[in-house]
N, C-alpha and C positions, 0 to 999 in steps of 0.2 A: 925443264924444271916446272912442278906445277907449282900455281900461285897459291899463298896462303886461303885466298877465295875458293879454290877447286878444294884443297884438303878438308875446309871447312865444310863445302858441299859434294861429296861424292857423287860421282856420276851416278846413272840412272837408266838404267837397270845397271846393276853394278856386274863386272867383269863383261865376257865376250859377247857379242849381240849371236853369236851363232849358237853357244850352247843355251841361248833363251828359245830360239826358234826349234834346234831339238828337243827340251825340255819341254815345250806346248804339245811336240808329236806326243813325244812318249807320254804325258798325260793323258793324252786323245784316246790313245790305244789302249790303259789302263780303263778309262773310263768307258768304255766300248766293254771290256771286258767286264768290269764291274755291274753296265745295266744286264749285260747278258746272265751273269749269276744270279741278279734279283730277279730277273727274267723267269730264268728256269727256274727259282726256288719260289717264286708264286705259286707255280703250278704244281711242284712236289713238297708243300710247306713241311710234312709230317717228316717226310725224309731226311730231310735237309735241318731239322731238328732233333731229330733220331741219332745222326752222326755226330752234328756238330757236337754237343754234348760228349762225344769219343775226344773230341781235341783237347791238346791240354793246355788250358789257360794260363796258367801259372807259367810255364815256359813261352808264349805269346807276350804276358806281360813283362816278362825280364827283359825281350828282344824288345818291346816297344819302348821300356826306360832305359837299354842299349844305345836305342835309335836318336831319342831325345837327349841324351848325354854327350853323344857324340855331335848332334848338332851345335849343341852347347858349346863345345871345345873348336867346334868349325869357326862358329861366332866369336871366340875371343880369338882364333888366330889371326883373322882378320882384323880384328883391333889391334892387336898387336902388331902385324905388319902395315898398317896405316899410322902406326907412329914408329915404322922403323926398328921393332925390332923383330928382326928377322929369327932370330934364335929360339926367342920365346914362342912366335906362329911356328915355327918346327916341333915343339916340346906339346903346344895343343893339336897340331897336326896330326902328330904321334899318338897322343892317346884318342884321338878320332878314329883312327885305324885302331886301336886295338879295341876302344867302343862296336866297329864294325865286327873284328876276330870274333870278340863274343858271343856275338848276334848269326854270326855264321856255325857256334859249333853250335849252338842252342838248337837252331833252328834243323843242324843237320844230324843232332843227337833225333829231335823228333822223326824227321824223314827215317832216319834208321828204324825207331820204333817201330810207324808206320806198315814199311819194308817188311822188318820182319812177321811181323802178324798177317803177311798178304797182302798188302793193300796196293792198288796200282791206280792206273787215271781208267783202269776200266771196272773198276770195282761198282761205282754207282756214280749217277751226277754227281751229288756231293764230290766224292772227293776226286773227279776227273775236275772241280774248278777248284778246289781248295787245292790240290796236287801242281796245278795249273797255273792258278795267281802267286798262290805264294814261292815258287820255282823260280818265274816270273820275275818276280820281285828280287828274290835270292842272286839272280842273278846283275839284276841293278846293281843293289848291293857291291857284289864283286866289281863291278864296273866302276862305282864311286869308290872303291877302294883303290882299285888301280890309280883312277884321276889322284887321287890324295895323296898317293905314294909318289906321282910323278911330282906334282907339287912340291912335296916335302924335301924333296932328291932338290931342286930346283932352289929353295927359302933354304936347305943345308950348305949345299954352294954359293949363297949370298944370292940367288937371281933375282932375290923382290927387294924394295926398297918404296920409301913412301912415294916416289914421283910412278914407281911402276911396280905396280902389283893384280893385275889385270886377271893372273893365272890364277892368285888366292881366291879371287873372288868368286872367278870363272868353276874352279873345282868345289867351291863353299855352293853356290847354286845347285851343282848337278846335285851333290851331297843333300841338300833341303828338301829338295823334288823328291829323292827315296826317301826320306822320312816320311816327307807328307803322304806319299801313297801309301805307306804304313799306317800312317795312323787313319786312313781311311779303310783300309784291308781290315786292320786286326779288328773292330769291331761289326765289321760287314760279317766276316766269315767267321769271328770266334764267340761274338757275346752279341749280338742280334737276334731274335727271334722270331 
């Protein structure tokens, strides 16, 4: 049983120490990727503002208040399961996933776009790292949706409760990590010049 003291101060880093140390990879490698884009887009400025200009922002900006809504409902399922109720962190759960659904057709309405007018990762720099990053990413994504659906299967069955709830926390992290590199993405690659 945790003591009234532990509830009142939640551990630190909250949930699993492992998904913090893969959470640092996967930044590393994100960020690797990211100087490499500004890399190359030094050197091809004109290009790489020739395209980006092709992307459509308006569907970038729906997926990044997708991303931050669902973070949002990440953060109250955890409040909600740190006082125990388990029902209510399944019902923000739930719309976390479907904040992610969203974000997944939006993003794979564009790629279709994309697709169809020809465009591939050999078409020019540009969009061999915009094709690249955001894929990338997209893939995260699905990955933080799976975590969240395992979670929510788990808070549906009753498996958290305020002395343990280690997993909400643990899948609420992975879930914050794809935001964030969204919200460093979409303005590198869509509104940056």
């Amino acid at each position: 049983m945790a003591t009234l003291a532990q509830q009142d101060h939640p551990k630190y880093p909250p949930g699993d120490l492992a998904i913090w140390i893969f959470i640092l990879a996967e930044l590393a490698v994100f960020a690797i990727f990211f100087a490499s884009y500004a890399f190359t887009r030094m050197n091809h400025v004109e290009l790489f503002n020739q395209f980006q200009q092709q992307l459509d922002r308006d569907a970038a900006l729906i997926n990044t208040l997708a991303l931050i809504t669902g973070s949002y409902f990440v953060v109250r399922a955890v409040a909600a399961i740190r006082e125990g109720a388990s029902q209510i962190c399944l019902r923000w759960l739930l719309a976390a996933l479907g904040m992610g659904c969203l974000f997944l057709v939006v993003k794979s309405a564009e790629y279709s776009h994309h697709f169809s007018a020809g465009i591939n990762l050999s078409t020019n720099s540009f969009y061999m790292f915009y094709l690249s990053l955001t894929f990338f990413h997209f893939m995260h994504v699905i990955m933080g949706m799976v975590i969240l659906a395992a979670v929510a299967l788990k808070a549906r069955r009753g498996g958290y409760s305020i002395e343990d709830h280690t997993g909400v926390e643990t899948g609420a992290a992975y879930w914050h990590m794809v935001d964030l590199v969204w919200l460093i993405l979409f303005p590198l690659v869509y509104v940056m010049h």
